[in-house]
C-alpha positions in Angstrom: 22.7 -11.4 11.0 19.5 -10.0 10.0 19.1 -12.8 6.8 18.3 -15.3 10.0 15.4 -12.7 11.7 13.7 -12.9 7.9 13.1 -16.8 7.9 10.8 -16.4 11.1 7.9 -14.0 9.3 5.4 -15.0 6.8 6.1 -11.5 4.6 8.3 -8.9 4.7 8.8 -5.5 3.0 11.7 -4.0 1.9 10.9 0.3 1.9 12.9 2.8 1.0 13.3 6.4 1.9 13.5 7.6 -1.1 13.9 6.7 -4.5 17.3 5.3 -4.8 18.5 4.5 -1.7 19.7 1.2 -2.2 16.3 -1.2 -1.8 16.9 -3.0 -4.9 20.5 -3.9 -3.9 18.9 -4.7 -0.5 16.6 -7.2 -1.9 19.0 -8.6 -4.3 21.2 -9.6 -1.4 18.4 -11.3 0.5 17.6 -13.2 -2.3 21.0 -14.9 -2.5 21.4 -15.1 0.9 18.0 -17.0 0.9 18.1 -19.1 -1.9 19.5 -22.2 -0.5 18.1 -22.1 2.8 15.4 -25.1 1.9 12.4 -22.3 2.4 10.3 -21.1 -0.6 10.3 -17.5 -1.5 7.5 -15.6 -3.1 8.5 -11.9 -4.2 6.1 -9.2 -5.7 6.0 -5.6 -5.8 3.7 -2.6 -5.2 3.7 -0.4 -8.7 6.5 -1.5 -10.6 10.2 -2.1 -9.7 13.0 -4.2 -11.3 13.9 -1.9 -14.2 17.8 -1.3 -15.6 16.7 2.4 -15.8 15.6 4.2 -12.8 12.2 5.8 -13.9 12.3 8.9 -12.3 15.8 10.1 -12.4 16.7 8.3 -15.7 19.8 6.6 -13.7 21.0 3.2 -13.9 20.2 0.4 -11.5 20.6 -2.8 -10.5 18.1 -5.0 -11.8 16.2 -8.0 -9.8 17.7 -11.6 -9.7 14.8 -14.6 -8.9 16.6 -17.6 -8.5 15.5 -21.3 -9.1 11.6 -22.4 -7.3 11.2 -18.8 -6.3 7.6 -17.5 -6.6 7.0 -14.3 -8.6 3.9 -12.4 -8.7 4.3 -9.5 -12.3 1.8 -8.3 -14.4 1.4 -10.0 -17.8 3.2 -7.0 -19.7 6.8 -7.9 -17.5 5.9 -11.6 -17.8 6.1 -11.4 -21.3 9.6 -9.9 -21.0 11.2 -12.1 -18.4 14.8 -13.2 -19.0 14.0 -16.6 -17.2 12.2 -20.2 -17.9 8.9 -20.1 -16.0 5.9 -22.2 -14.8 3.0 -20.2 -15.0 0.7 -21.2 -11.3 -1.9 -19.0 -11.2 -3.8 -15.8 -13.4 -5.7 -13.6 -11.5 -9.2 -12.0 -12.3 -7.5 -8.7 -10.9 -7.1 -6.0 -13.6 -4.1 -3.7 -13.5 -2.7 -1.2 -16.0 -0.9 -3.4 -17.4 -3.1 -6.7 -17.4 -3.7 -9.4 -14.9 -1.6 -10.6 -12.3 0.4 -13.8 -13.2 1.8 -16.4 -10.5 5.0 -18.3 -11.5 7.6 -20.6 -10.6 10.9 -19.7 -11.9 12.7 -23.3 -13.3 15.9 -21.1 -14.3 17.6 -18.2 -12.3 17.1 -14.7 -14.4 15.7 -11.4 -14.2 12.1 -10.1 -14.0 10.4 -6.9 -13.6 8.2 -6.9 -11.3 4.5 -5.5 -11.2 2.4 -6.3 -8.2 -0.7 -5.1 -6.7 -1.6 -1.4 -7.2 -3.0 -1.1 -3.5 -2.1 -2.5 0.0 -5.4 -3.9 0.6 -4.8 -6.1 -2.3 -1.5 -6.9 -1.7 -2.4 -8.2 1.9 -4.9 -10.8 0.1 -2.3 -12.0 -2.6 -0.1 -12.2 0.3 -2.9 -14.7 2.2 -2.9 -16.4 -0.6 0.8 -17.5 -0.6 -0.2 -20.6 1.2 -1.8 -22.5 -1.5 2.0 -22.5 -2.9 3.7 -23.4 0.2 5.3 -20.7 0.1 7.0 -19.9 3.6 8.0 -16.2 3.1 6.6 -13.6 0.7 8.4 -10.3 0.3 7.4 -6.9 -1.1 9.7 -4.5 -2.8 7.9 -1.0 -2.4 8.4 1.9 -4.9 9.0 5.3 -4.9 8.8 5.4 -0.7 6.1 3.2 -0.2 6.0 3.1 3.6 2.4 1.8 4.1 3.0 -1.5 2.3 5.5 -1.9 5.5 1.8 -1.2 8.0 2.2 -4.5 10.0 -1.6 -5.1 8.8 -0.4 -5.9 5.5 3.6 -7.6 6.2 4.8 -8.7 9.2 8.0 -7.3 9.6 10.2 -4.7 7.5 14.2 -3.9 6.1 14.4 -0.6 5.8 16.9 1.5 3.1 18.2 4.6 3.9 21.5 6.6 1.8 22.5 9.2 0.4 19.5 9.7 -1.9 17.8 10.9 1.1 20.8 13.3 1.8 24.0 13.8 0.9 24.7 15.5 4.5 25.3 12.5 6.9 23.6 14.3 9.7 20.6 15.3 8.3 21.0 11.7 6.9 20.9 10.0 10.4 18.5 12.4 11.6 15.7 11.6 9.1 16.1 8.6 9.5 15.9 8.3 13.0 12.7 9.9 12.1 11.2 7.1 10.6 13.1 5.0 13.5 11.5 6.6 16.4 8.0 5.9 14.4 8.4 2.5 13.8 9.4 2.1 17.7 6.6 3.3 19.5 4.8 1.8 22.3 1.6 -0.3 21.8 -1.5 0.6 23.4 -2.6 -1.6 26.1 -4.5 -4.3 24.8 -7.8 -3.9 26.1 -8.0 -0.1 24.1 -6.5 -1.6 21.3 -9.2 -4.5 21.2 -11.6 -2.2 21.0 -10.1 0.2 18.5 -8.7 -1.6 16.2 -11.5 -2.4 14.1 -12.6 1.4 13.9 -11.0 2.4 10.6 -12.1 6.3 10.7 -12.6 9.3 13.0 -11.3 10.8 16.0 -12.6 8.9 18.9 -11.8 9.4 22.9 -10.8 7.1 25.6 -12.3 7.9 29.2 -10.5 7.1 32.2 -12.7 3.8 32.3 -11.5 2.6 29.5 -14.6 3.3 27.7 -14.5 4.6 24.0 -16.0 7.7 23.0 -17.0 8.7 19.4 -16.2 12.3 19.0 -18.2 12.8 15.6 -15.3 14.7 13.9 -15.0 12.5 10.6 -11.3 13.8 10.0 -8.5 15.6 11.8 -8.7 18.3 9.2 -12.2 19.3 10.5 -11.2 20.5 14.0 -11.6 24.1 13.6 -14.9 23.3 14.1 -14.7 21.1 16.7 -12.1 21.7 19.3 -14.7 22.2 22.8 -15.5 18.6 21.8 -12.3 17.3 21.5 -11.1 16.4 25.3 -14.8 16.4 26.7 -14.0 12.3 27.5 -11.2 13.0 28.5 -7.1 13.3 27.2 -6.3 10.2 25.5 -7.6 10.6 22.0 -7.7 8.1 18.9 -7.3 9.2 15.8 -7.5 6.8 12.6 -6.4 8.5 9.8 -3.5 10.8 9.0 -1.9 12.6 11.7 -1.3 15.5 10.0 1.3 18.8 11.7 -1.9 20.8 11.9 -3.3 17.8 14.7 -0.4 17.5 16.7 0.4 21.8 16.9 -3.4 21.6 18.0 -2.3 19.4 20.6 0.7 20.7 22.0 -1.1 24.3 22.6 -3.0 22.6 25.2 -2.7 23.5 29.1 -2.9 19.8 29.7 -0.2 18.6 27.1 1.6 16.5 29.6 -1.5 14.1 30.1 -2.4 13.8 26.4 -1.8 10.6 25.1 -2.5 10.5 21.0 -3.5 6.8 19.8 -2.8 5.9 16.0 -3.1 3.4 14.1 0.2 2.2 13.2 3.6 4.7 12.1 2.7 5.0 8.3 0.0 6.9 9.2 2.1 9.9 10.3 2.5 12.6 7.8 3.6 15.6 10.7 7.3 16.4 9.8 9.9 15.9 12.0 10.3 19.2 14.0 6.6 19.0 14.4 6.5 15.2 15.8 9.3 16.0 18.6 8.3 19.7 19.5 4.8 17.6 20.5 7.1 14.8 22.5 9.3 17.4 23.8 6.5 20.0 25.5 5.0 16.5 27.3 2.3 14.5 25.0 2.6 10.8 24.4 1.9 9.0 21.5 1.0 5.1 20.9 0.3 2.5 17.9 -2.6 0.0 17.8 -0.1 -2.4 15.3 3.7 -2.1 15.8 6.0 -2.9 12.5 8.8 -5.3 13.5 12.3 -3.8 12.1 14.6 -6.6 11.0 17.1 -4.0 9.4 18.2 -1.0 8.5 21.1 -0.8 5.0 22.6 2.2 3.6 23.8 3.0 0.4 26.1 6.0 0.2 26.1 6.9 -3.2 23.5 9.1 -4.6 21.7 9.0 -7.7 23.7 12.3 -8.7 26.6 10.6 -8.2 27.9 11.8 -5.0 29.2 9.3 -2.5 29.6 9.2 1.4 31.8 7.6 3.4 30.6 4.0 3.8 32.1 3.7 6.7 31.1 7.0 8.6 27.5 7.2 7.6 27.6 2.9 9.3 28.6 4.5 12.6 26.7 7.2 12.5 23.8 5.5 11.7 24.1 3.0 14.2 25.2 5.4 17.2 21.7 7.2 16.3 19.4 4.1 16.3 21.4 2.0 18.6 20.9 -1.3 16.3 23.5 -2.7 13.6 23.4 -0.6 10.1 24.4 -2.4 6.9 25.9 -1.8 3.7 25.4 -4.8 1.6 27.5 -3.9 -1.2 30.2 -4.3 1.4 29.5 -7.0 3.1 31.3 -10.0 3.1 30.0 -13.2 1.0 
């Protein structure tokens, strides 16, 4: 069970596809399976989650529980309007729209809303500094398909929620998320390239066939009209450490040397190609790597869509897992 795989990290995130597709219901089930466990539990958010009423689509949802000696990290707006006892640990200089960051313990079980960190950089220092409240595990709820608070250079592992928000067709279901899968699964670099890319945080850069790195002066992958007799004049295996973006990898693909083309990213929340775009680059020969690989602890469904409409729980489970080849979960079904 995947509650077991979450008391190893020091953070985790819990992403969702899309808005509504069960992440709340997701946490709230690793909260109580965690509670008693004898580890302390810090939980934020980036933006704001824990409402009764679903922001967007005006739909109701299931609002966060934070039991007893949990840490929580809200702005001082949702402190205010916490349905639990607290002990306030920490204030932080950090201004966000709605006021500084406080740090509590929470002496009762209730319900908070929860207001974290506006940006990942900042989340990865609150994060750090966990430790000063012996905290063992901190996890992030995103919002509204925050994928790059799941970047392993901000948590160290990731539970992943999928449904029928996403699509109420349970192949195109399984097949977007097997998407995001296949991302989150590539190979790492080898670690000599890696150590000396991994500081580089912009540009397209090339690897020679000695291992030696190459700038290629083209600030951004949106600039290669201009560019492109530049681009493989180190060689095929390129680094690129910003978006990869459909217009890149269709560049790519066109090339008489596809099959030796190896593309280097950062990490899968980088990619913004779609889908078709991604594998029609796999499929015509190139390669593609990560400097940082996300570690995957799960992957839970929820089949009912914010419009009401609801799949087979059962079905979309097997299908799911057939695709990725690792269990699928729906915790509303699960067994206490």
């Amino acid at each position: 069970m995947f509650i077991e795989e979450i008391l190893k990290y020091n953070s985790i995130a819990i992403v969702g596809l899309a808005k509504n597709a069960g992440k709340t219901e997701c946490l709230n089930y690793i909260l109580r399976k965690v509670k008693n466990t004898g580890k302390r539990f810090a939980l934020t958010s980036i933006g704001i989650d824990g409402e009764n009423r679903d922001q967007v689509c005006q739909t109701p949802k299931p609002e966060i529980e934070i039991f007893e000696d949990m840490i929580f990290i809200t702005s001082e707006m949702h402190y205010r309007s916490k349905r639990l006892v607290a002990e306030i640990m920490d204030v932080s200089t950090q201004q966000t729209s709605l006021g500084r960051l406080v740090t509590a313990r929470a002496v009762s079980s209730g319900k908070a809303l929860l207001s974290g960190p506006a940006d990942t950089g900042s989340l990865k220092t609150l994060i750090q500094g966990m430790k000063r409240f012996d905290v063992d595990t901190t996890i992030v709820d995103g919002a509204l398909s925050r994928l790059s608070l799941s970047s392993p250079a901000v948590t160290e592992a990731m539970v992943l929620a999928t449904g029928a928000a996403v699509s109420c067709n349970i192949p195109q279901l399984v097949r977007k998320t097997k998407y995001v899968y296949d991302l989150i699964c590539l190979e790492k670099a080898e670690p000599e390239i890696i150590r000396q890319l991994i500081d580089i945080e912009q540009g397209m850069w090339s690897i020679d066939e000695n291992g030696k790195v190459h700038d290629l002066n083209i600030p951004s992958v949106f600039m290669l009209e201009n560019n492109k007799d530049e681009v493989f004049k180190y060689g095929n295996t390129l680094y690129v450490a910003g978006a990869i973006s459909d217009k890149l990898l269709q560049f790519l693909r066109q090339q008489k040397q596809i099959k030796e083309i190896t593309l280097i990213i950062r990490d899968f929340t980088k990619m913004f190609a779609s889908m078709e775009t991604y594998y029609a680059f796999l499929k015509k020969g190139g390669t593609m790597k990560v400097l940082q690989k996300s570690k995957l602890l799960a992957v839970c469904i929820n089949p009912q869509s914010p419009e009401g409409y609801c799949l087979d729980s059962d079905e979309l489970r097997v299908a799911m897992q057939e695709s990725l080849g690792i269990p699928v979960y729906d915790v509303k079904r699960i067994e206490s």
